[in-house]
Kinemage of the C-alpha trace (Angstrom):
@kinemage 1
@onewidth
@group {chain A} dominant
@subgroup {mainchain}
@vectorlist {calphas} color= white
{ca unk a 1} P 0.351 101.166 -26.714
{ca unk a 2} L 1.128 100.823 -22.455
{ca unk a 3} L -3.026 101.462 -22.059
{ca unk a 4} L -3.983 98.892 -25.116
{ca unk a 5} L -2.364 96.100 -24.264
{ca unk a 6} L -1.478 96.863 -20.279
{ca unk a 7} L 1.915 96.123 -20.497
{ca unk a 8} L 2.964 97.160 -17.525
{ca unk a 9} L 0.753 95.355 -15.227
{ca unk a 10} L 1.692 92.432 -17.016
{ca unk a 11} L 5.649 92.970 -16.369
{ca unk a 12} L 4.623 93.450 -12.651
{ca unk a 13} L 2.796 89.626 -12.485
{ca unk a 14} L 7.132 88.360 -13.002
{ca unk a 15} L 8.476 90.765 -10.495
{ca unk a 16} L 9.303 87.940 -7.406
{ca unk a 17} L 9.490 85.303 -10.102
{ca unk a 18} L 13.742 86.445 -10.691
{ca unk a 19} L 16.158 87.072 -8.328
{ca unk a 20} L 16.481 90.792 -7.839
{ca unk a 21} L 19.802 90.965 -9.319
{ca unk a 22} L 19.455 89.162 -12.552
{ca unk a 23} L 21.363 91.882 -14.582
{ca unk a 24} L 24.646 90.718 -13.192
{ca unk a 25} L 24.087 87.225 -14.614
{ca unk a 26} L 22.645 88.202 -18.383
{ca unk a 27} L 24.437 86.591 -21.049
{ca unk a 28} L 25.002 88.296 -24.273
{ca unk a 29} L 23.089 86.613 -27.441
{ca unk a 30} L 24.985 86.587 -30.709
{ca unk a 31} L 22.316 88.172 -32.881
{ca unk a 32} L 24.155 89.826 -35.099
{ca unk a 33} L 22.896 93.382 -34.373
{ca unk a 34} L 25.177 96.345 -35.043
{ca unk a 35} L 23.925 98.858 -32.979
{ca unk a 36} L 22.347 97.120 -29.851
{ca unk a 37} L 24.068 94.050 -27.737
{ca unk a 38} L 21.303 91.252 -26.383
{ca unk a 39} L 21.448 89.408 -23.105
{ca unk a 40} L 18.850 86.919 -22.377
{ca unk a 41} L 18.447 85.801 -18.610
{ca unk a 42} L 20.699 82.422 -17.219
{ca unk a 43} L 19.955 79.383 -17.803
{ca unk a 44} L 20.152 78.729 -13.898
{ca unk a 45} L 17.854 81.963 -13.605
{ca unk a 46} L 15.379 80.901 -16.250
{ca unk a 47} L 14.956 77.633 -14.439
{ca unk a 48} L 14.341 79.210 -10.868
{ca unk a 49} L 12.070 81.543 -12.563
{ca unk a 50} L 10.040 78.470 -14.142
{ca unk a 51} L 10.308 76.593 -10.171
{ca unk a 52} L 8.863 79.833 -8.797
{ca unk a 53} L 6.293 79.709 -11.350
{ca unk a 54} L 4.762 76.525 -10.225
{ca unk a 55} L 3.173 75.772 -13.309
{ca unk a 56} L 3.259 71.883 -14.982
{ca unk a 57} L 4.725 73.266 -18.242
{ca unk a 58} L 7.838 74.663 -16.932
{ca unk a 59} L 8.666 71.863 -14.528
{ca unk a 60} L 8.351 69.980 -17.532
{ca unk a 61} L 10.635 72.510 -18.951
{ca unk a 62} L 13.112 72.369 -16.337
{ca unk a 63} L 13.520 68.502 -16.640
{ca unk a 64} L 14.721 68.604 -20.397
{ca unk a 65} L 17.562 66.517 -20.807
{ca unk a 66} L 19.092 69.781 -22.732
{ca unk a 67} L 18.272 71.987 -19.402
{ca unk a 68} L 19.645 69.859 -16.948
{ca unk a 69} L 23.102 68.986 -19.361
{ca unk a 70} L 23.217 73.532 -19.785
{ca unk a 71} L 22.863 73.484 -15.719
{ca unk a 72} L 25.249 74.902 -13.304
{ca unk a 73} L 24.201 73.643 -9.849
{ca unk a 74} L 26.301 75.654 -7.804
{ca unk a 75} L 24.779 78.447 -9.807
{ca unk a 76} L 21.492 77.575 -9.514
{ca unk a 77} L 21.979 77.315 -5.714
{ca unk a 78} L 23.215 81.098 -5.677
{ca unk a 79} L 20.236 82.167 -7.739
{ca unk a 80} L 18.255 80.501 -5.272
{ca unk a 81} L 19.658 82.039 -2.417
{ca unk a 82} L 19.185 85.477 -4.054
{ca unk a 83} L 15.660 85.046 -4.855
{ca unk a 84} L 14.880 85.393 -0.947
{ca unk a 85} L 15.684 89.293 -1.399
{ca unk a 86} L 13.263 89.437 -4.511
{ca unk a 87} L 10.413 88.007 -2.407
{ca unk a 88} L 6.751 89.528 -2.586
{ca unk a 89} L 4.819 86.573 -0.991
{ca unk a 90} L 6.257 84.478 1.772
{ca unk a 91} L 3.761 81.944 0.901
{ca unk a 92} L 4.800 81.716 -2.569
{ca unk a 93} L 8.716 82.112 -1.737
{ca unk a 94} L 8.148 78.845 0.534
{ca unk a 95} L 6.781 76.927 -2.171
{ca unk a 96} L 9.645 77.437 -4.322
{ca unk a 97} L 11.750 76.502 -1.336
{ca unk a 98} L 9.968 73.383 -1.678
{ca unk a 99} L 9.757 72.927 -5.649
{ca unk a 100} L 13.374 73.605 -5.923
{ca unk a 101} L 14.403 70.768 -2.897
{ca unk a 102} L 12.303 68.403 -4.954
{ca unk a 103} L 14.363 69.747 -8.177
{ca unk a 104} L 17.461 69.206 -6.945
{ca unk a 105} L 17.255 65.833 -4.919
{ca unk a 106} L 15.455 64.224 -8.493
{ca unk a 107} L 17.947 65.912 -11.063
{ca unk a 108} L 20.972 66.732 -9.614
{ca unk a 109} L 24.149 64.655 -10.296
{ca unk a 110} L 25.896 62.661 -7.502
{ca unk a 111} L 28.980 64.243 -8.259
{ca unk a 112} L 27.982 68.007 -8.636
């Protein structure tokens, strides 16, 4: 199955795009599973993950009126800071510097 489809190559193309310590901000998913618990990423991780990304779909993700009401600033600003240990590409890294500036003076609230 890893050789058909090349899974892990694919995993590897994500590896800078989360902050190297993700786990510690997973948040469990009410599935109702019996035998295995769920996490699913932050919502402030998803969105620096989809900044990183650079892509016109997921900044038009990250401007949802849902995202931005689900969005913990000072959060976000911690999961920014951490993604400078899961850089691969300085380059890259910069321009999510950049993206995520531009985020955060268009989106974020005067009072947060």
């Amino acid at each position: 199955l890893m050789e058909k489809y090349d899974l892990s190559a694919r995993v590897t193309a994500f590896e800078d795009q989360f902050a190297y310590n993700v786990d510690e901000r997973l948040v469990p998913l009410n599935v109702g599973t019996k035998a295995v618990e769920c996490y699913a990423a932050s919502v402030e991780d998803i969105v620096a993950s989809k900044l990183y990304s650079n892509r016109p779909t997921d900044a038009a993700d990250v401007h949802r009126p849902e995202v931005l009401a689900a969005l913990n600033w000072d959060r976000l600003a911690e999961v920014v800071a951490d993604m400078e240990g899961s850089k691969l590409i300085g380059r890259r890294h910069r321009q999510f510097l950049d993206n995520y500036d531009s985020y955060r003076k268009e989106c974020e609230p005067c009072d947060a």
